[in-house]
Structures are given as C-alpha cells and as structure tokens.
MARVEX-288012 format. One record per atom (N, C-alpha, C): residue in one letter; atom name; x, y, z. Coordinates in Angstrom, 1 decimal. Layout:
N
{"A","CA",{X,Y,Z}}
...
This chain:
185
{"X","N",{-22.0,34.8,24.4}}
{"X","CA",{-21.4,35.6,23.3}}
{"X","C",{-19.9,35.3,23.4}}
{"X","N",{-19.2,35.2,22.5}}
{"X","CA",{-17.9,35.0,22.1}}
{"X","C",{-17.7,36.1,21.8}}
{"X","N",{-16.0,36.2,22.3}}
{"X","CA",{-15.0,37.2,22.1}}
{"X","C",{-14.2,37.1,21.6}}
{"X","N",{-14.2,37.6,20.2}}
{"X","CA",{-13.1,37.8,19.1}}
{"X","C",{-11.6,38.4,19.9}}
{"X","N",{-10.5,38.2,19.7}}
{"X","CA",{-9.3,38.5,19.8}}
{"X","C",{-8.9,39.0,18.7}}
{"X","N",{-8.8,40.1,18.7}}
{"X","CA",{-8.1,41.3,17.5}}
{"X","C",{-6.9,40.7,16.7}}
{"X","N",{-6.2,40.8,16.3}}
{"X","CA",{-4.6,40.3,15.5}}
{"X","C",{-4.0,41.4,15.3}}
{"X","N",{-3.4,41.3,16.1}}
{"X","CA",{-2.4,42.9,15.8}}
{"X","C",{-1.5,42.6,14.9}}
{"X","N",{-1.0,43.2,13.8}}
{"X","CA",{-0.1,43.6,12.4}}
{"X","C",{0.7,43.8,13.1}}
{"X","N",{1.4,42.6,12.9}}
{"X","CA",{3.0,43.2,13.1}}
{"X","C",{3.6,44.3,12.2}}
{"X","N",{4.4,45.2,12.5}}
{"X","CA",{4.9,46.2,11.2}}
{"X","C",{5.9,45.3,10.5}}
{"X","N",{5.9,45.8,9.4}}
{"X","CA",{7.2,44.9,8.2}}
{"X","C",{8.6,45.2,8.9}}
{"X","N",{9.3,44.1,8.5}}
{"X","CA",{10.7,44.3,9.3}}
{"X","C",{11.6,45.5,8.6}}
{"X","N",{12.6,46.4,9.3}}
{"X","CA",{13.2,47.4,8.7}}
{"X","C",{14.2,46.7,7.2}}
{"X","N",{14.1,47.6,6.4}}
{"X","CA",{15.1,47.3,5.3}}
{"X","C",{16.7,47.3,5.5}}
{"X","N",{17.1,46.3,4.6}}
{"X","CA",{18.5,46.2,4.6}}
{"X","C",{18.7,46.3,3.1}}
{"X","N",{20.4,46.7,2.5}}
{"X","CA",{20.6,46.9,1.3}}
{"X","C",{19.9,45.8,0.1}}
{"X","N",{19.9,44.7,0.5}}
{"X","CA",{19.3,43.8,-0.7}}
{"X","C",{17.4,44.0,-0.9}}
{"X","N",{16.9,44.1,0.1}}
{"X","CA",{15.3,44.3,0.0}}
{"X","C",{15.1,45.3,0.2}}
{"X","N",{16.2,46.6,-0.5}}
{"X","CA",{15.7,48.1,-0.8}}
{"X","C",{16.1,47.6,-2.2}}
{"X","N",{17.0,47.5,-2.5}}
{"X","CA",{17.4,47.3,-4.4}}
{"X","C",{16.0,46.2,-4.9}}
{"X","N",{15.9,44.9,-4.3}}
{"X","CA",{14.5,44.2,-4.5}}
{"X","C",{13.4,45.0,-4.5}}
{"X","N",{12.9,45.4,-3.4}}
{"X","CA",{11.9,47.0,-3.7}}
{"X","C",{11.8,48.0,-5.3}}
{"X","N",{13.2,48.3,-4.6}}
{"X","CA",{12.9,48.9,-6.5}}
{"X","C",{13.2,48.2,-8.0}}
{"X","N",{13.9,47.3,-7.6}}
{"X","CA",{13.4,46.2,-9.1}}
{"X","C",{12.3,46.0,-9.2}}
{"X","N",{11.6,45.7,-8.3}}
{"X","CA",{10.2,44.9,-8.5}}
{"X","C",{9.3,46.1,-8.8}}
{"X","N",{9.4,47.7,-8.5}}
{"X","CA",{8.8,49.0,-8.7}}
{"X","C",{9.0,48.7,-10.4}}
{"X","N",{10.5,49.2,-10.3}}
{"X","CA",{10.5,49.5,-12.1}}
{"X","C",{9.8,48.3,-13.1}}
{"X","N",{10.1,46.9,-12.4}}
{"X","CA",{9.5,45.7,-13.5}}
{"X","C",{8.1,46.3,-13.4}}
{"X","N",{7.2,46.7,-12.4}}
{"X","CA",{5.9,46.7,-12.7}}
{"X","C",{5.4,48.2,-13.3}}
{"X","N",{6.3,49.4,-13.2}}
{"X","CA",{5.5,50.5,-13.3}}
{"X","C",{6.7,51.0,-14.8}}
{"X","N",{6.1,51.6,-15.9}}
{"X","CA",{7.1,52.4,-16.4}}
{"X","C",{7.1,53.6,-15.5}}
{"X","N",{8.6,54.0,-15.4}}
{"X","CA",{8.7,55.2,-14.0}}
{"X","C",{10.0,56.2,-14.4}}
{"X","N",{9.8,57.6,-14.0}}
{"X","CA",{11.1,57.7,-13.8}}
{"X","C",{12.0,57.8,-13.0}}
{"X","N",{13.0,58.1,-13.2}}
{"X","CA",{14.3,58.0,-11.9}}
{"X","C",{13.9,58.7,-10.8}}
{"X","N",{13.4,59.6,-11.0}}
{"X","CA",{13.0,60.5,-9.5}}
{"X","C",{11.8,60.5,-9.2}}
{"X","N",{10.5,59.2,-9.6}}
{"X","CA",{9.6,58.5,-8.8}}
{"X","C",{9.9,57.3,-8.1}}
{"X","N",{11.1,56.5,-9.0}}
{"X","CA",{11.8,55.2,-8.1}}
{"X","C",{12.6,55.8,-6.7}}
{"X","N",{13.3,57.0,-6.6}}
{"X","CA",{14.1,57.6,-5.5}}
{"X","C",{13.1,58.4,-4.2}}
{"X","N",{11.8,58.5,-5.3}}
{"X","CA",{11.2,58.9,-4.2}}
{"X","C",{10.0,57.8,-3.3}}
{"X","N",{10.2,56.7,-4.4}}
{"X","CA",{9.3,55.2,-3.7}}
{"X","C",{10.3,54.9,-2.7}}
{"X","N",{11.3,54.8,-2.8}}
{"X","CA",{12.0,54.0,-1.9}}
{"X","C",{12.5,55.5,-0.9}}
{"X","N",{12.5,56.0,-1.1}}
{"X","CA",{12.6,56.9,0.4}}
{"X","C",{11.6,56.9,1.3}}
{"X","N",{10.4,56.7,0.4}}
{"X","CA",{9.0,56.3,1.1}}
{"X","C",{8.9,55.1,2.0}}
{"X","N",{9.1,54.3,1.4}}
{"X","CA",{9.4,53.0,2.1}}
{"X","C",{10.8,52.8,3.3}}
{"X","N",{11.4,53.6,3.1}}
{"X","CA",{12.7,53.3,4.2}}
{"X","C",{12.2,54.9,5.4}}
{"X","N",{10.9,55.5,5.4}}
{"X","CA",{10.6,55.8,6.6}}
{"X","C",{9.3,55.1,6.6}}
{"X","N",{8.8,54.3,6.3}}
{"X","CA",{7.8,53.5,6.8}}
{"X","C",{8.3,52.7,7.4}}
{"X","N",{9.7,52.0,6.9}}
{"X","CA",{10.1,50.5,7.4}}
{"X","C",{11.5,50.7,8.4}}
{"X","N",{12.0,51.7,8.0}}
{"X","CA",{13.0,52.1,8.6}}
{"X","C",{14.4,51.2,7.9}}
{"X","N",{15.8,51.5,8.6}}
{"X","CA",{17.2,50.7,8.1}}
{"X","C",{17.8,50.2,8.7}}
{"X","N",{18.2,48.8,8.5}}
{"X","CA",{18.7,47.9,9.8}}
{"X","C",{20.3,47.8,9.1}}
{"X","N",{20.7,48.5,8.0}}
{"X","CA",{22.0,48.2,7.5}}
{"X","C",{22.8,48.8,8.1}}
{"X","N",{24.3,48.2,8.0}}
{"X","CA",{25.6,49.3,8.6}}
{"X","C",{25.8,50.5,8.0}}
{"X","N",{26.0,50.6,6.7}}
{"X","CA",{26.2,51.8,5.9}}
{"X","C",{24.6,52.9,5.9}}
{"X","N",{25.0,53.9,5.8}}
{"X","CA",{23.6,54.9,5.8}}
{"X","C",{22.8,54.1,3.9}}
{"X","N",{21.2,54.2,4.0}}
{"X","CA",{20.9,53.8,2.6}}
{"X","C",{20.9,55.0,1.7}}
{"X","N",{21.3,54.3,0.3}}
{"X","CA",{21.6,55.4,-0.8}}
{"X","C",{21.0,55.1,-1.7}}
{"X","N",{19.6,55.7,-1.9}}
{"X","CA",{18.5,55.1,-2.5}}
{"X","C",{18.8,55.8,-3.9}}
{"X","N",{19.7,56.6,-4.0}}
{"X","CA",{20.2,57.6,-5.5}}
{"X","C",{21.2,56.6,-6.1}}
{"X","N",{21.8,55.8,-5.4}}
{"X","CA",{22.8,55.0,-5.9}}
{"X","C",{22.0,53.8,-6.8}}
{"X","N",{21.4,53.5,-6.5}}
{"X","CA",{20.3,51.9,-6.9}}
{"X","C",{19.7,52.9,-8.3}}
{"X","N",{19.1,54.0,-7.8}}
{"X","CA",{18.7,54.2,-9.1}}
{"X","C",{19.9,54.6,-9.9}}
{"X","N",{20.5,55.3,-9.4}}
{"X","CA",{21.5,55.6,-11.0}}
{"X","C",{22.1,54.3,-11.4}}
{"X","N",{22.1,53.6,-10.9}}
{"X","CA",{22.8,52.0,-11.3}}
{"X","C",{21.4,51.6,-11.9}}
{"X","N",{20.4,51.8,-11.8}}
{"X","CA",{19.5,50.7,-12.7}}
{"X","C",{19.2,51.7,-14.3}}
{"X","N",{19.4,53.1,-14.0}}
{"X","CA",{19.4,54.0,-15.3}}
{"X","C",{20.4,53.5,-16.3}}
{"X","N",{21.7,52.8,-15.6}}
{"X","CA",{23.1,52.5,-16.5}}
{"X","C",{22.7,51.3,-17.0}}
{"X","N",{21.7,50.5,-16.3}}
{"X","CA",{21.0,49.4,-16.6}}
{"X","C",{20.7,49.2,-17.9}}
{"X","N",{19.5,50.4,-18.2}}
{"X","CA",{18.6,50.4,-18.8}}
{"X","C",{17.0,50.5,-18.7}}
{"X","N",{17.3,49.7,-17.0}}
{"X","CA",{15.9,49.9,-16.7}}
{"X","C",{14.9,50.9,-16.3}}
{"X","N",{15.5,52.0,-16.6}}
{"X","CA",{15.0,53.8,-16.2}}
{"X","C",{15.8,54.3,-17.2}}
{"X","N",{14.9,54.8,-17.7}}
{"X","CA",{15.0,55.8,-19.0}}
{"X","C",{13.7,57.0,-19.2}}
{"X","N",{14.3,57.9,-18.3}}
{"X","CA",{13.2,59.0,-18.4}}
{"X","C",{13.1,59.8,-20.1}}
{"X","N",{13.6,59.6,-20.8}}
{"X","CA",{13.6,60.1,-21.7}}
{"X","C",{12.4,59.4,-22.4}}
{"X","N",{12.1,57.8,-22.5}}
{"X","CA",{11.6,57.2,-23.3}}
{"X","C",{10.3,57.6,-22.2}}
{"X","N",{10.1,57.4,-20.7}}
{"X","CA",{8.9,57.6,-20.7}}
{"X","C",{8.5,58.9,-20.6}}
{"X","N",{9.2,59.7,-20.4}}
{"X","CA",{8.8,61.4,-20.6}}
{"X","C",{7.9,61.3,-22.5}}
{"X","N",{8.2,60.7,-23.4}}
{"X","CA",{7.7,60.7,-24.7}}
{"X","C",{6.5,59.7,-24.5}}
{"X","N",{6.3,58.7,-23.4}}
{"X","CA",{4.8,57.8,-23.8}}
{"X","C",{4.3,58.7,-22.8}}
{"X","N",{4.6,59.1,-21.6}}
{"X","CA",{3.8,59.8,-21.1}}
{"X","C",{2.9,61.2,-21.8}}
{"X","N",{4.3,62.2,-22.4}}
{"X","CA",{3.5,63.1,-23.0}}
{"X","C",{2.7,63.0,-24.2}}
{"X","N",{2.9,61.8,-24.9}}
{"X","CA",{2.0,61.5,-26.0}}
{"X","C",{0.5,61.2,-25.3}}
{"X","N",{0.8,60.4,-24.3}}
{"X","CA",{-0.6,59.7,-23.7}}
{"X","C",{-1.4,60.9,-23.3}}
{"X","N",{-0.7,61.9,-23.0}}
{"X","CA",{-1.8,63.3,-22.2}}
{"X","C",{-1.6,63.8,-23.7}}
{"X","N",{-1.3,64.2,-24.4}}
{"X","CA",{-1.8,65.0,-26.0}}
{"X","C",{-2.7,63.8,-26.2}}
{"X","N",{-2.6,62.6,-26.6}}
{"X","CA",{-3.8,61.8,-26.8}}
{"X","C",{-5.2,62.5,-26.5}}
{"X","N",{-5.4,62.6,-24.7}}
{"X","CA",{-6.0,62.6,-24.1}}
{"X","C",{-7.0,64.3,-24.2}}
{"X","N",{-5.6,64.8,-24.8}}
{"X","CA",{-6.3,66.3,-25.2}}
{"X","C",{-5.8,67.3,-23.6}}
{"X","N",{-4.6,67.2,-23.5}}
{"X","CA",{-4.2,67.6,-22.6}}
{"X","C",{-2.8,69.1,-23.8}}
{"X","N",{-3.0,70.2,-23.2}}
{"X","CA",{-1.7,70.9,-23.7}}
{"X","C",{-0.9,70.6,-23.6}}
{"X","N",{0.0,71.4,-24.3}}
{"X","CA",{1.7,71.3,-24.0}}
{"X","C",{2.0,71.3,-22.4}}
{"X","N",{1.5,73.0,-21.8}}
{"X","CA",{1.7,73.0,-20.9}}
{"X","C",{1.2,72.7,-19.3}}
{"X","N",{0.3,71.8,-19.7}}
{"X","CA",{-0.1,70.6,-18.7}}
{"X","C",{0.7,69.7,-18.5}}
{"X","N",{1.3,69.1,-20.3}}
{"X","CA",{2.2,68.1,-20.3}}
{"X","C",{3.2,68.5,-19.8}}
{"X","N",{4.0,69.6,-19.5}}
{"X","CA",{4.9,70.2,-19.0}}
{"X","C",{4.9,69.9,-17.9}}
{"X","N",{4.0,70.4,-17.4}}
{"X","CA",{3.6,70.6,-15.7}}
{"X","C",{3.9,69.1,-15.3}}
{"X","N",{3.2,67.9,-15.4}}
{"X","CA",{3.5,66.7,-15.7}}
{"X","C",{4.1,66.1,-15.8}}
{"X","N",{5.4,66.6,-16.7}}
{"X","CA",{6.4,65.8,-16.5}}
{"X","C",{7.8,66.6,-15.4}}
{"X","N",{7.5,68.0,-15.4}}
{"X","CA",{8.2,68.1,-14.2}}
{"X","C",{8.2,68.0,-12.8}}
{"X","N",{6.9,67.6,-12.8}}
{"X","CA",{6.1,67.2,-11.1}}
{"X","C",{6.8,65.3,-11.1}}
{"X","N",{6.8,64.7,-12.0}}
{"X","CA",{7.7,63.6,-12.2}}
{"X","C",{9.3,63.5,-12.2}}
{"X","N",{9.9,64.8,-12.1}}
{"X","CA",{10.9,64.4,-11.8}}
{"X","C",{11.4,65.0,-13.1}}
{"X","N",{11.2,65.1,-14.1}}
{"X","CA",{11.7,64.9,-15.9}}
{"X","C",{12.7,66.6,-16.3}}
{"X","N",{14.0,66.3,-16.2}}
{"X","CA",{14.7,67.2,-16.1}}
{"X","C",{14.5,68.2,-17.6}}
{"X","N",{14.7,69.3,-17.1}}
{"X","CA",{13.8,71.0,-18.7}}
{"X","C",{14.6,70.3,-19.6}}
{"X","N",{15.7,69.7,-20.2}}
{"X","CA",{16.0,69.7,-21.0}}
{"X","C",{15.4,68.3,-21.8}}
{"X","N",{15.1,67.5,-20.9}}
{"X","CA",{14.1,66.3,-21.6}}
{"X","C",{12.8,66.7,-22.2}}
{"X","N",{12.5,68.0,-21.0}}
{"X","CA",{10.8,68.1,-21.9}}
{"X","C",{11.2,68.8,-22.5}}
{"X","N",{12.2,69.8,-22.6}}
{"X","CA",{12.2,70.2,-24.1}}
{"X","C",{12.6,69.5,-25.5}}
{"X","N",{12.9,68.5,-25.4}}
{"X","CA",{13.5,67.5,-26.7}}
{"X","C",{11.8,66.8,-26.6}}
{"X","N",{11.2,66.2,-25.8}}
{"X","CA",{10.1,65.5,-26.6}}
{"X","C",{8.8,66.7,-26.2}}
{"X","N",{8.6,67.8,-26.5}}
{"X","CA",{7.9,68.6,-26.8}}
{"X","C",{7.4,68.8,-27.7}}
{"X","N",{6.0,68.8,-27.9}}
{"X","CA",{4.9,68.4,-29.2}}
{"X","C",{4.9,70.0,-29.7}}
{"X","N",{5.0,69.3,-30.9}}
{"X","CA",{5.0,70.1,-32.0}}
{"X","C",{3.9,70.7,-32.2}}
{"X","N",{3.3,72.0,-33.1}}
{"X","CA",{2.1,73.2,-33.3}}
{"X","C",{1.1,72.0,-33.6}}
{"X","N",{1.6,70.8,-35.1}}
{"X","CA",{0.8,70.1,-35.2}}
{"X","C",{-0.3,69.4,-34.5}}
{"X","N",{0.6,68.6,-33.6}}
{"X","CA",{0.4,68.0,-32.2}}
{"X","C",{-0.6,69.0,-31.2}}
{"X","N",{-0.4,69.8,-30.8}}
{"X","CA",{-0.5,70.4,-29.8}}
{"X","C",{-1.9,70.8,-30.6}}
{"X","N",{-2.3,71.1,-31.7}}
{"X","CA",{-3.4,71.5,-32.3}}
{"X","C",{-4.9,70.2,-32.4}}
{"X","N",{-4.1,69.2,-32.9}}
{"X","CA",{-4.5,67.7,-32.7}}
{"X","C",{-4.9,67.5,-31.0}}
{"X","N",{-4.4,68.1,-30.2}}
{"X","CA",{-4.9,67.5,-28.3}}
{"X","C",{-6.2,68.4,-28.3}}
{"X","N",{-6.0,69.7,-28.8}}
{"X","CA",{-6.8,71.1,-28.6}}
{"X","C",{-8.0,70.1,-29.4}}
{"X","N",{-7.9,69.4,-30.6}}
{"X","CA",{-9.1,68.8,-31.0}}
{"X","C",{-10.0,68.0,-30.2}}
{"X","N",{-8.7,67.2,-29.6}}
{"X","CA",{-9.4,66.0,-29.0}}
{"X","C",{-10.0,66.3,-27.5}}
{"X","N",{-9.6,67.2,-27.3}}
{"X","CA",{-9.7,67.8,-25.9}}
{"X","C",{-11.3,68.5,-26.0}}
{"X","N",{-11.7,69.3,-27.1}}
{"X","CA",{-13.1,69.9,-27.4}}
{"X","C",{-13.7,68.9,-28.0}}
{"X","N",{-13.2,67.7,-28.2}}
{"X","CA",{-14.5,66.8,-28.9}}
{"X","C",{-15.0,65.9,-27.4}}
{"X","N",{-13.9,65.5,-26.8}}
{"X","CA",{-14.3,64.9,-25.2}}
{"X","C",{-15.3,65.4,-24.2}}
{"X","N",{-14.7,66.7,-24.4}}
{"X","CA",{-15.0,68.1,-23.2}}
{"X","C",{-16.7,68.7,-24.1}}
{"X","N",{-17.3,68.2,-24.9}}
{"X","CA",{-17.7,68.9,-26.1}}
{"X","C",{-17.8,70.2,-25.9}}
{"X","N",{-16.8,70.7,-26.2}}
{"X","CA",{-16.7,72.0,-26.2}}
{"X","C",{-16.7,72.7,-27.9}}
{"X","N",{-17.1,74.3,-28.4}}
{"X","CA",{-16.9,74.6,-29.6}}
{"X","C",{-18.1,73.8,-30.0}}
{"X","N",{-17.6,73.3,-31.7}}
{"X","CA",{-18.5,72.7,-32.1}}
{"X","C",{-19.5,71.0,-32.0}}
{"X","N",{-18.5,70.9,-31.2}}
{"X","CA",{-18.8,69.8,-30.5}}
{"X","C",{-19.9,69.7,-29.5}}
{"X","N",{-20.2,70.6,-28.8}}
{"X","CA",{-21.2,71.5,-28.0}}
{"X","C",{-23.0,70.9,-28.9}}
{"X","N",{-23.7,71.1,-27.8}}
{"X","CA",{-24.8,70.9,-28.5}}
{"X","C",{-25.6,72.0,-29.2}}
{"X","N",{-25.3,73.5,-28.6}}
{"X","CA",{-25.7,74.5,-28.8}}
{"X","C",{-24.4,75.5,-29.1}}
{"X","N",{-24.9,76.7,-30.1}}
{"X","CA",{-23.9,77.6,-29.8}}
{"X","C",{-24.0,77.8,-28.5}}
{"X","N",{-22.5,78.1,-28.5}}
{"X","CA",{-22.3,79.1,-26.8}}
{"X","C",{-22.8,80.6,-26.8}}
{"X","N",{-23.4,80.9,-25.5}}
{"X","CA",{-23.7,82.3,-25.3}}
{"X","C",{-22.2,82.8,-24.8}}
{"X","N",{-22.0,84.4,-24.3}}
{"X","CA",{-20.8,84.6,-24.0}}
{"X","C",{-20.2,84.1,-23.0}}
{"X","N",{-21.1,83.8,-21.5}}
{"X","CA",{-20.9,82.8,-20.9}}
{"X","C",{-20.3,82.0,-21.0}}
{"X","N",{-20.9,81.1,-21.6}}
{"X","CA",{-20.4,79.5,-22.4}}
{"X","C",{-19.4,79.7,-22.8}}
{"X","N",{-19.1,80.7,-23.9}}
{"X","CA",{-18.1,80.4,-24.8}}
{"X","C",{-16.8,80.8,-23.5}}
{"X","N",{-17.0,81.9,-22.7}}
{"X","CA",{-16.1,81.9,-21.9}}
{"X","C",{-15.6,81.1,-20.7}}
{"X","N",{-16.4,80.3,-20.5}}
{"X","CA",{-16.3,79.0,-19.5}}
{"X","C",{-15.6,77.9,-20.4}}
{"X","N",{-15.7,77.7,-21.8}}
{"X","CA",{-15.3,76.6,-22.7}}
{"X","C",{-13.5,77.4,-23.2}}
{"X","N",{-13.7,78.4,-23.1}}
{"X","CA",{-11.7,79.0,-23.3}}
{"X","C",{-11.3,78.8,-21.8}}
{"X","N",{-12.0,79.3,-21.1}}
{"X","CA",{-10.9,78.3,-19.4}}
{"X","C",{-10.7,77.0,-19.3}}
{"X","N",{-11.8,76.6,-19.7}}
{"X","CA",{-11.4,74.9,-19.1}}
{"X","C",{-10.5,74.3,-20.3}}
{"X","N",{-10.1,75.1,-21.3}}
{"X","CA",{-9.3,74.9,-22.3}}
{"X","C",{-8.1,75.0,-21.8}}
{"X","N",{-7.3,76.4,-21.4}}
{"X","CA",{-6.3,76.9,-20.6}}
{"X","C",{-6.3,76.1,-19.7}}
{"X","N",{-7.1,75.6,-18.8}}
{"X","CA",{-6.8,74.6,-17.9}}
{"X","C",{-5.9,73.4,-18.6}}
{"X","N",{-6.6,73.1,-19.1}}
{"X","CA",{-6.3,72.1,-20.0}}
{"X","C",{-5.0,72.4,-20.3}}
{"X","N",{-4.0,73.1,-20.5}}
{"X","CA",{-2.6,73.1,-20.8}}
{"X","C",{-2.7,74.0,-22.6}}
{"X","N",{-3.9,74.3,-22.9}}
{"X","CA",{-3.6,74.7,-24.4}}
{"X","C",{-3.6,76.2,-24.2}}
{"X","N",{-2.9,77.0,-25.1}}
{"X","CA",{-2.9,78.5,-25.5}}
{"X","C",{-4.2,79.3,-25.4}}
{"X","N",{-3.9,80.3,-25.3}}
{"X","CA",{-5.3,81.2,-25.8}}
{"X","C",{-5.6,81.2,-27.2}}
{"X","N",{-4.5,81.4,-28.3}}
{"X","CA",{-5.1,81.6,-29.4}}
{"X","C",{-5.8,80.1,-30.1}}
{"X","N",{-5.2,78.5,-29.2}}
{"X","CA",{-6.0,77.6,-29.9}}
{"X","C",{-7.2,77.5,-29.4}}
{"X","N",{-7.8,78.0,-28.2}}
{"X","CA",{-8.4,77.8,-27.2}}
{"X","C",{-9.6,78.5,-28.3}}
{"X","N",{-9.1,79.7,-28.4}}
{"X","CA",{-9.9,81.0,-29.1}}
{"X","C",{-10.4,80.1,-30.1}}
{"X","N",{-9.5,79.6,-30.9}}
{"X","CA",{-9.8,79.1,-32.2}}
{"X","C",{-10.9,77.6,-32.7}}
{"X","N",{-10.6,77.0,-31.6}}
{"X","CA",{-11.5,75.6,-31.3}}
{"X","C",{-13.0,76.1,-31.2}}
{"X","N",{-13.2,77.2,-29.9}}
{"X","CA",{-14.5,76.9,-29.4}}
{"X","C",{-15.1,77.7,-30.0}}
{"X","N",{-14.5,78.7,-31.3}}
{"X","CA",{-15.3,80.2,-32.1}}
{"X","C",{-15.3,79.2,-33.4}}
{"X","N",{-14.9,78.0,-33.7}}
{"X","CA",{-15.1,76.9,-34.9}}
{"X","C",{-16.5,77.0,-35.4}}
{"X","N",{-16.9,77.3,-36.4}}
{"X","CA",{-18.4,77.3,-36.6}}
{"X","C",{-18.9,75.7,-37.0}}
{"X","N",{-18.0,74.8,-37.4}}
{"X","CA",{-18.5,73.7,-37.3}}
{"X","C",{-17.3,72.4,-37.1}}
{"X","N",{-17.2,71.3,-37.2}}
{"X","CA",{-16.4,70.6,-36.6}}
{"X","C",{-15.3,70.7,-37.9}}
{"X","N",{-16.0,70.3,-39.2}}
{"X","CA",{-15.2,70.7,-40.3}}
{"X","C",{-14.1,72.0,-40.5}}
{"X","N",{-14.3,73.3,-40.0}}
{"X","CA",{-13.5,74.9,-39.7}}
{"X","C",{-12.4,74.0,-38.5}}
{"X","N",{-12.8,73.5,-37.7}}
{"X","CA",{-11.8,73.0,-36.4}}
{"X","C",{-10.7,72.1,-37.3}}
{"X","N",{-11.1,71.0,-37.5}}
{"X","CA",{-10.2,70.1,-38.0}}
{"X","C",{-9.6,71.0,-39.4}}
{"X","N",{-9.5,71.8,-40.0}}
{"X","CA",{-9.1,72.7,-40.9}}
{"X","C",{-7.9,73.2,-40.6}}
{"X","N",{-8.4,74.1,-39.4}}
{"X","CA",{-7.2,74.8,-38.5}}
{"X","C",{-6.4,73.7,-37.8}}
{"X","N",{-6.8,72.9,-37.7}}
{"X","CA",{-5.6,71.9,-37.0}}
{"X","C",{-5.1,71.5,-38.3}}
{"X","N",{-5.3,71.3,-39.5}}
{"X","CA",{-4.6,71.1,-40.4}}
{"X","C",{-3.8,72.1,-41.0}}
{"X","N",{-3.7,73.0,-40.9}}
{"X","CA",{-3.6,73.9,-41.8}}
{"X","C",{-1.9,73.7,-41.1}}
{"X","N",{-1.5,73.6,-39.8}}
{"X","CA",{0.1,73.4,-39.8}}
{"X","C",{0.6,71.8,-39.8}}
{"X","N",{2.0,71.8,-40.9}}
{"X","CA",{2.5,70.9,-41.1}}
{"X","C",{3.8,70.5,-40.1}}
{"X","N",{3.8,69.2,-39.7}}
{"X","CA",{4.7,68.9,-39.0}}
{"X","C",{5.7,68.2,-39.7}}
{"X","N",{7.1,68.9,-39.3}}
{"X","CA",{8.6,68.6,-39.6}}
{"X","C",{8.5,67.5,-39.3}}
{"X","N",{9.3,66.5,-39.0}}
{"X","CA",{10.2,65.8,-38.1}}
{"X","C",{11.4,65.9,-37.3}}
C-alpha cells in the first residue's frame, strides 16, 4: 500500500496597497454592490490575508475613490435592488430592512421608496407565488386566513394590504384593489 503525502495550502500572501485596490476592482467589476459591501469585502480579506504595507490600510479610501469613479453608486443599486424584491413580492418594509443591512444610507431609501401603487403590485405578486388569498386552492378557515396575513407581514407588507389580498374573494376583487391607486411620478 502506498502512502499519499497530504499538500499543505500555503495561505495567500498578506496584502499590500495595489492587490487591496485590485481586490476591490475586480469585487465591483463582478458584483453590482454598494459602498459599504465593498468596505466590508475588503476588511474581510485584509484579516484573512493580513498587511505587508508601510502605511496602515484604508479600505474607506479605495472605496470613496471608486464612488467619485462612478463605479459605486448606491443610489442606482439601492433602485434595482428594491425593484427586484417588489418584483419578487417582497414589502416596502423588507425592502427597507434590505437595503439598510446593505449599507444604503435613510435618505437613499427614502428617495427610491415604492410607491402605494408599487407596494400594492408586490402584495399581488407575493399572494399569487405564496398562493395565498385567492390564489389559494380553498377558502381559508380562520386559521389559514390568519397564517396567510403573517407570512404577508413577514413579507414586508402592511396589515391593511395583507387584510385586503387574502379576504379578496376572487383574483379579479385583488387586482381591482391594486388598481384602484394611481401612481404619480
């Protein structure tokens, strides 16, 4: 019988200023991200790999220099992100949650914050996925109906749309009530 020899991993060599800025170029080229997921990659990586530079690293500097760039703009992905979770049938305040666990400073999510319209439109799509309401294969007993308004609220949406979706007597009453508000611009 033959005896394999193990290969021990060498660990990656510690970072210096050019292959932390490389690091997060190559982060932002591949991920849309915001500024305070790139600051928190690369803090990640400089205690895994540690710093062989003279100056202390300033992983806040690289990103605010790549925001003046252009290549971080939490504003633009704070708006594909929160569209993609209302897509998804996700609330407002999921989407909230969401984008401040990402870093996305109150005043961003309050400027790309979905509108009654919107927010009515996720509550749709959210009970047609979830089949919840009329979507459901059976009326709900109270049970039901009250297990289908939590996982709504989970869901980031209000009580009164929550109420209003899953007491829908048919899918036509739902899509009504999402119509019935008009969105500004």
């Amino acid at each position: 019988m033959t005896r394999r020899t193990v290969r021990e991993r060498r660990p990656p060599p510690p970072l210096g200023p050019a292959k932390l800025e490389e690091l997060a170029l190559a982060y932002v080229a591949r991920f849309a991200t915001s500024a305070a997921k790139v600051e928190q990659y690369l803090g990640r990586k400089l205690r895994e790999r540690g710093w062989e530079g003279d100056r202390s690293p300033d992983p806040r500097a690289i990103v605010e220099r790549f925001v003046e760039l252009g290549y971080i703009d939490d504003e633009a992905w704070a708006r594909a992100k929160g569209g993609s979770l209302l897509r998804r049938g996700y609330g407002v305040r999921r989407v909230d949650q969401t984008l401040g666990a990402a870093g996305i400073d109150e005043a961003i999510r309050n400027d790309v914050r979905a509108g009654e319209a919107e927010q009515r439109r996720a509550a749709l799509a959210y009970a047609a996925r979830r089949r919840v309401g009329p979507w459901g294969s059976a009326g709900p007993d109270r049970a039901a109906r009250e297990k289908q308004i939590a996982a709504m609220l989970r869901a980031g949406h209000g009580f009164d749309a929550a109420r209003a979706v899953v007491d829908a007597a048919s899918i036509a009453d739902a899509e009504a009530w999402a119509n019935e508000v008009e969105e500004f611009p």
